[in-house]
Every structure is written in structure tokens, then in C-alpha cells.
C-alpha positions as CSV (number, residue, x, y, z in Angstrom):
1,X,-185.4,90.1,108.8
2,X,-184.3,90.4,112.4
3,X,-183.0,93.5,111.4
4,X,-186.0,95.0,111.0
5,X,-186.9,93.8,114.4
6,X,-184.9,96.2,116.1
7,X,-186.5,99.3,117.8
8,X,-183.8,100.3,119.9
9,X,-180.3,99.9,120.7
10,X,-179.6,99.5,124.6
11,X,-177.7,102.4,126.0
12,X,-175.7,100.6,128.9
13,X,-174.9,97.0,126.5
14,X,-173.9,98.1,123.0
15,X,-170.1,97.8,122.6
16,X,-168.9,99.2,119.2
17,X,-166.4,96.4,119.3
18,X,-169.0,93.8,120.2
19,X,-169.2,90.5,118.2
20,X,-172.7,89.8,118.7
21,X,-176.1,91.4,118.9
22,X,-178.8,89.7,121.0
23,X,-182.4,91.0,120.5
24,X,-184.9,91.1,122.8
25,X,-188.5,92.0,122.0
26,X,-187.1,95.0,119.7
27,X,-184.0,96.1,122.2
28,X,-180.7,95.4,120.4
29,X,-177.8,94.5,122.9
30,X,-174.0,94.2,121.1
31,X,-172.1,92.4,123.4
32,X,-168.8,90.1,123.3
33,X,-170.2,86.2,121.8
34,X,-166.5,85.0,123.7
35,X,-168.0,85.9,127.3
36,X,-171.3,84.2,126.5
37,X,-169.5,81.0,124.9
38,X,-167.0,81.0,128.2
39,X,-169.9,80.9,130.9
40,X,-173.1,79.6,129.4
41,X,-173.4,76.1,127.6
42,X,-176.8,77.1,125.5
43,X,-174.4,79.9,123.6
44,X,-171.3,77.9,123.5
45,X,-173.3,75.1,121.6
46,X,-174.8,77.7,119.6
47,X,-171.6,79.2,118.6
48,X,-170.0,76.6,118.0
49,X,-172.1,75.8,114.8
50,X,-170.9,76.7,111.6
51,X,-172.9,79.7,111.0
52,X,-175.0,79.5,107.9
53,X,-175.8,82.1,104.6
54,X,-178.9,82.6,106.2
55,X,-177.6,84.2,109.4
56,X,-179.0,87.8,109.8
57,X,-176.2,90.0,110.5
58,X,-175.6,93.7,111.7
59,X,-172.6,95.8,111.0
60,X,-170.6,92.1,110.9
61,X,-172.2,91.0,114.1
62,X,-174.5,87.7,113.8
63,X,-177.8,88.1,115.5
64,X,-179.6,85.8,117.5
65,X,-183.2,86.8,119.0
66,X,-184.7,85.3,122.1
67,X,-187.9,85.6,123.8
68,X,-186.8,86.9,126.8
69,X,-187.7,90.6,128.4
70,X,-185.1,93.3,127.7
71,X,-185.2,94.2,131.6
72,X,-184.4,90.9,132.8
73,X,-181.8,90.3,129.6
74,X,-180.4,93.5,130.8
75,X,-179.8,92.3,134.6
76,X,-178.0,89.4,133.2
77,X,-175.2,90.8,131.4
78,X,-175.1,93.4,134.2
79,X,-173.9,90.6,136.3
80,X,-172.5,88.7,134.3
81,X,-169.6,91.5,133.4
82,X,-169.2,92.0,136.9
83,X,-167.0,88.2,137.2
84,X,-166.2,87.3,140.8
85,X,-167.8,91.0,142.2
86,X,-171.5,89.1,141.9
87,X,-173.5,89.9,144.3
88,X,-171.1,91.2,147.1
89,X,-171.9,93.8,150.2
90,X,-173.6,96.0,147.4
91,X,-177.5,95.6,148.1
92,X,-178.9,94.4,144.6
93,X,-183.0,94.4,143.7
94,X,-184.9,91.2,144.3
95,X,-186.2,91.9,141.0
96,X,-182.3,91.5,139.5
97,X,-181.6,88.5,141.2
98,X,-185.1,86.7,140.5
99,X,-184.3,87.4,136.4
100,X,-180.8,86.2,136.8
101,X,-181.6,83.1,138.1
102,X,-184.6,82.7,135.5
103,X,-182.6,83.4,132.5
104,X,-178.8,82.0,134.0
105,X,-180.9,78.8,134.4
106,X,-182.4,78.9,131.3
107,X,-179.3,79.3,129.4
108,X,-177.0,77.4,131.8
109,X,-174.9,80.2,132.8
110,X,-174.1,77.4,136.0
111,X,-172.0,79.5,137.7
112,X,-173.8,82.6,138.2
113,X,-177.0,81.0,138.8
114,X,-175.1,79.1,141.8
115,X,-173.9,82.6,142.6
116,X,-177.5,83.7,142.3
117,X,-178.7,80.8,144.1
118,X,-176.5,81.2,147.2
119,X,-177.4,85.1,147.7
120,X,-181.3,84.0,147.6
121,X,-180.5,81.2,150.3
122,X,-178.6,83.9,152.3
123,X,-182.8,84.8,153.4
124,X,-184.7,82.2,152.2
125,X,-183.1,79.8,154.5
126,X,-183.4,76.4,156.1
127,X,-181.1,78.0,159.7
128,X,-183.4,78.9,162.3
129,X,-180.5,81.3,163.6
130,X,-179.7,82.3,160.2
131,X,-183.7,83.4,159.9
132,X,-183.3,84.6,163.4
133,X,-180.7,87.2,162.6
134,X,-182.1,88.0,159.3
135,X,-185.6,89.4,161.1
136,X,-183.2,91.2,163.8
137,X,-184.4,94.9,163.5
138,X,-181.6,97.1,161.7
139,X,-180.6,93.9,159.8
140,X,-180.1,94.3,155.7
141,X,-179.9,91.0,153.3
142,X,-177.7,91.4,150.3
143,X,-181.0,92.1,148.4
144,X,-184.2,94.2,149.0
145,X,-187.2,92.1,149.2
146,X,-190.4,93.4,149.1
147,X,-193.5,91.4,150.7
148,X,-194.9,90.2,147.2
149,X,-191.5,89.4,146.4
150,X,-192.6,86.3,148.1
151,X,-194.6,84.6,145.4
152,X,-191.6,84.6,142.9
153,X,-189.3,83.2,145.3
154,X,-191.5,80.1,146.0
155,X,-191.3,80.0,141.7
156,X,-187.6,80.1,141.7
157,X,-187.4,77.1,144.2
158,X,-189.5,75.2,142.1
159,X,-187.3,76.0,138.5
160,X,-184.3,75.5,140.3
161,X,-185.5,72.6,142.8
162,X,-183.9,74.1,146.2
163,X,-186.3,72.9,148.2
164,X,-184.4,73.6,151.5
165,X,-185.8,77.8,150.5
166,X,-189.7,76.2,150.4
167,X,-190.7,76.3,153.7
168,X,-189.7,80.1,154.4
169,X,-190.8,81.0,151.2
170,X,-193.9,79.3,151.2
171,X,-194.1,81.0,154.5
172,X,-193.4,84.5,153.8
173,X,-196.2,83.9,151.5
174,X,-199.1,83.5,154.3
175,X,-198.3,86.9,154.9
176,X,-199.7,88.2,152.2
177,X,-203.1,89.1,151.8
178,X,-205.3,86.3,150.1
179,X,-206.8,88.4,147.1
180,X,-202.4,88.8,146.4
181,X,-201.9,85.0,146.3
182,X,-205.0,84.6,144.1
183,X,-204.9,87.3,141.4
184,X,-200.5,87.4,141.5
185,X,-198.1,90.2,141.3
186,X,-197.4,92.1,138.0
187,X,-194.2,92.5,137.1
188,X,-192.1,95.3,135.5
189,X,-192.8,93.8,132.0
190,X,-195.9,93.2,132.0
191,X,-196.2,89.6,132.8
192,X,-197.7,88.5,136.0
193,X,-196.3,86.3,138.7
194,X,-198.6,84.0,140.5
195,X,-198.3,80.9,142.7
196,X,-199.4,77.7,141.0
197,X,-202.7,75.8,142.0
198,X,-200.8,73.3,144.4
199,X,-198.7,76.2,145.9
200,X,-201.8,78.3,146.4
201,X,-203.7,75.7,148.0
202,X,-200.3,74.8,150.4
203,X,-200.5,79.1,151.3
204,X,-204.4,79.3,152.3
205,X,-204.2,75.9,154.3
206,X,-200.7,76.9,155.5
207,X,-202.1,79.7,157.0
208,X,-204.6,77.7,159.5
209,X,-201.9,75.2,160.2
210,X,-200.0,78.2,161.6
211,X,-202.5,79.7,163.6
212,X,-203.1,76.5,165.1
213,X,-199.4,75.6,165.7
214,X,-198.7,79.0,167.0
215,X,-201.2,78.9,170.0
216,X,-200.0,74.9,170.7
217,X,-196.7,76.2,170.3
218,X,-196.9,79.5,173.2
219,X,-199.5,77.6,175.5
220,X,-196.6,74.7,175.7
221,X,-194.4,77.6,176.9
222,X,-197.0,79.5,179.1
223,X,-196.3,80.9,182.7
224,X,-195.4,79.0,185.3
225,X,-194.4,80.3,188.3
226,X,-192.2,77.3,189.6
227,X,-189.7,77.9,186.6
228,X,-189.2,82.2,187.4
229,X,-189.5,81.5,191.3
230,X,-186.5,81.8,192.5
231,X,-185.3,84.5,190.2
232,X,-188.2,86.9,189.8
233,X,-188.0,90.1,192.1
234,X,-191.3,91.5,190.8
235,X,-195.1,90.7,190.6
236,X,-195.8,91.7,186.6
237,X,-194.4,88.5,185.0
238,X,-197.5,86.8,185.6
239,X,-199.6,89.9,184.6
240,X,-197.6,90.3,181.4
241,X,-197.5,86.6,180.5
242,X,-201.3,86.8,180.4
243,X,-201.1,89.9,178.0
244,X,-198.8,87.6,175.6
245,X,-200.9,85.1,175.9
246,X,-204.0,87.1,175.0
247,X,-202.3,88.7,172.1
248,X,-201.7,85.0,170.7
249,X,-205.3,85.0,170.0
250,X,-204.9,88.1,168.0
251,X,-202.6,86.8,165.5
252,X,-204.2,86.1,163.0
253,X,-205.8,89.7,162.7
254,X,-202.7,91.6,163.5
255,X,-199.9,90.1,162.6
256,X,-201.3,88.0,159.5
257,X,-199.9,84.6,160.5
258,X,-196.2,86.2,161.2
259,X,-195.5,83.6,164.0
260,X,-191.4,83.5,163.6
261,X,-191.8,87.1,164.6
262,X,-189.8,88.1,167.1
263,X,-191.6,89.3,170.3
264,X,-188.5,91.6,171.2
265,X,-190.2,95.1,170.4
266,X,-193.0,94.0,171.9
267,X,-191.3,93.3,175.1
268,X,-189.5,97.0,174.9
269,X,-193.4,98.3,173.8
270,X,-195.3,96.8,176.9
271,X,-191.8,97.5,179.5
272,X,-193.3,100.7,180.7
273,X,-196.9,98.8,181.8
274,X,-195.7,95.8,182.9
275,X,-192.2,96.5,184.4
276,X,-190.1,93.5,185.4
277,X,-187.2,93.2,186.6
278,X,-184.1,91.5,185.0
279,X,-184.7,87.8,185.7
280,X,-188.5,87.6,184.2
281,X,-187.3,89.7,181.1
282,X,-184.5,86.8,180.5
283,X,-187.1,84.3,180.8
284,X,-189.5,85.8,178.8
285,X,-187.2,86.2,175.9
286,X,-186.0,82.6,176.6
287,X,-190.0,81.8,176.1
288,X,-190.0,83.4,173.0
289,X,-187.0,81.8,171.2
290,X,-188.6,78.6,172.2
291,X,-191.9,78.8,171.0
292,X,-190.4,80.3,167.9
293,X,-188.0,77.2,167.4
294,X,-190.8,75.1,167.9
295,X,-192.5,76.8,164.6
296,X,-189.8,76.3,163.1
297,X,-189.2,72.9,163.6
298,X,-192.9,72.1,162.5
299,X,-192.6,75.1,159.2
300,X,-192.2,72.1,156.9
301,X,-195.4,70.1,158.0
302,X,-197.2,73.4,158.6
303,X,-196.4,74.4,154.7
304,X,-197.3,70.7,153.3
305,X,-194.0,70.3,151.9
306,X,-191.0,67.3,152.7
307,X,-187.3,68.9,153.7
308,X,-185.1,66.3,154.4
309,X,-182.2,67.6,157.3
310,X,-184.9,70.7,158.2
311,X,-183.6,72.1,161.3
């Protein structure tokens, strides 16, 4: 009997006046079966069925088990009973949103798993100045993503087919180290998150084709002295445009393949060395956004994957 299933009964979803009890690998929830029939097709088919003798019941309540983690059940119905409040100002766990998208897609909860879907574009996204502003230091997305977040995100565009997210996901996924992307991420219940074999294979050759496209990329936009002479007032733009240059070849050691990165603190790092004065700073930042929209431009190719409208 599914009653004898049950270990515990959840302490933040069990309503006394609840008309349904979902269990979830022993972990009872009683929760309202109108709410799930209003917003999710799966349960509004299922209730809709005559319910037979057979039906296991609990304190008048029919049960229904399903092979889902309590944790990620649990996020759900958080969200779920918070109605047009989803995913607002608040700053939610990457963790939350990656099981509501799992399980609203899996029972076709559509409109939070648009919801869902829209908060996880809001960083994994296909704007240059939207990425921009999201690496901007002091900056906070609506969730908080941690680095191996990364290899679930690339999952969730493949289950829900946003390919527009695949490029920076696939992306934020070359930062990782390469023993991460082989052996996965474990996650809170046990089960561990890896890339598949053609997603792997797109992270360890994306990670050349970025190297590669990041020197063509700066030595396109090197120093040259024609474009900052009239303006420059000062001797170190050459000198510093050298260091730049020279740290280029670094990248791959330093700054593991991060070439959208900004070079904005490095700029403010290097100011007191090689002081210039207003008109080389402007150019140099200009030289950085350039090179950087340049990337971007090519992040498709780089990460073997087809975006139609990337910009």
C-alpha cells in the first residue's frame, strides 16, 4: 500500500484541509488537487478520471506517488502557491529554478515553466548588452548561479529546446575545469548532473576554438597609433597595449577561456603602471567592447551549435 510508503509528512506542504497527498520517495505532501488540476494538464487529466476502488487513500485524501525527489517536488509547489509573485526582485537558488523547470515541464505546469524559462534567459542570454551588463561588477541576476551550475543549464536547454540559452551556456561551461565536465556535478539528492557525450565533446573543442578566436579577435584590434594620434596626450598607450596584448597569450592559463570578460578591472589594476590620460583610456575600453562583440558574434560557431537571429 502507498500508505505504507510514507516516512514523513512535509512540514512546509501538508494542509489539514488538503484534498490530495502526493508522495515522493517516502515524503507525504497534502496539498489542494484544484490548484494542480487549474495549472498543470498531467493532473488535470489525471483527476479528471473517475477514481477507482483501488485508489489508496489517506484520511479521505487519494494518493498518487511519483518518482520525483522530494527537494525538487518541494520547490515546485513553493512556486507554484506563490501565483503572479514567481520569481520577482527576490533572488531565488539556481537549484529551485533548474527543479521547476524539470518537473513544470514534466507535468506541463506551462505557465510557470514559461515563468521559469524567462528568469533563466534573464542570464543565459542571446543580447550581447544583456550579457554585458549581467558580468558588470556589483551586478545580481534574479538567481544565484554557481560555476557548476553551468552544466545543468546546458540540460535545461536541451529538455526545454531554447536554443537561443546554448551558446552562453555551453560557454560558461569552458570555464570549468575538464575533470568537472567529465565526472558531473552531484546534486542535493544524490543524483549526478553531467553534460551528454555530444555536449562534452562541443565543451573540450569549444575551449580551443576560443583560445583561438580570442587572440584573432584582440590582434584585429591591436595598437595603432594612427587611430589614438590626435587624441593621446601621453606615451603609455603603446606600452600598455603591449601588456594587453601579452596577457592574451595567458588566457588560457589564467582566465580559463573567460574571453567575454570584461577588461575593465584590469584597466583600473594596471592604471597606476601605465598611466594614460583620458583619450587612450576611451580607446582602450572602446578596444575592448570590440573584441568582445567580435566573440560574441562568432560564440555560436565557437560552441558547434546553429542559433538562428544570434546577435
Amino acid at each position: 500500500m502507498l500508505s505504507d510508503q510514507i516516512e514523513v509528512r512535509d512540514e512546509e506542504f501538508w494542509y489539514e484541509d488538503g484534498s490530495i497527498v502526493l508522495i515522493a520517495q517516502g515524503v507525504a505532501f497534502r496539498v489542494f488537487r484544484g490548484l494542480l488540476a487549474q495549472h498543470s494538464e498531467v493532473f488535470r487529466d489525471m483527476l479528471s478520471m473517475p477514481q477507482q476502488e483501488e485508489t489508496s487513500m489517506l484520511e479521505g485524501c487519494p494518493m498518487v506517488e511519483l518518482h520525483d525527489s522530494p527537494e525538487d517536488l518541494r520547490y515546485l509547489l513553493r512556486e507554484l502557491s506563490l501565483g503572479g509573485r514567481r520569481f520577482g526582485p527576490a533572488e531565488i537558488k539556481f537549484t529551485a529554478l533548474a527543479a521547476v523547470i524539470r518537473l513544470s515541464h514534466k507535468y506541463q505546469f506551462k505557465d510557470l515553466l514559461k515563468d521559469a524559462v524567462t528568469c533563466l534567459k534573464s542570464y543565459f542570454t542571446d543580447s550581447f548588452d544583456v550579457w554585458s551588463k549581467s558580468m558588470e561588477p556589483g551586478s545580481r541576476p534574479i538567481f544565484h548561479l554557481e560555476p557548476a551550475d553551468a552544466i545543468a543549464a546546458v540540460n535545461l536547454t536541451r529538455l526545454t529546446r531554447e536554443v537561443s540559452m546554448l551558446p552562453t551556456a555551453l560557454y560558461s561551461c569552458c570555464q570549468l575545469p575538464t575533470e568537472l565536465l567529465l565526472k558531473g556535478i552531484r546534486r542535493a539528492d544524490g543524483t549526478t548532473e553531467r553534460l551528454d557525450e555530444d555536449d562534452l565533446i562541443r565543451c573540450i573543442d569549444g575551449k580551443a576554438n576560443l583560445l583561438i578566436g580570442s587572440r584573432r579577435a584582440r590582434d584585429d584590434v591591436s595598437y595603432d597609433p594612427a587611430s589614438v594620434r590626435q587624441s593621446c596626450k601621453c606615451s603609455n598607450y603603446a606600452a600598455f597595449s603591449t601588456f594587453i596584448h601579452e596577457r592574451i597569450l595567458q588566457y588560457g592559463e589564467d582566465t580559463r577561456f573567460s574571453m567575454l570578460s570584461s577588461w575593465e578591472s584590469m584597466i583600473k589594476e594596471k592604471g597606476g603602471v601605465f598611466p594614460m590620460c583620458g583619450g587612450c583610456i576611451y580607446r582602450m575600453k572602446e578596444k575592448d567592447v570590440d573584441c568582445r562583440k567580435r566573440i560574441w558574434q562568432e560564440l555560436p560557431k565557437y560552441m558547434g551549435v546553429s542559433v538562428p537571429g544570434w546577435s
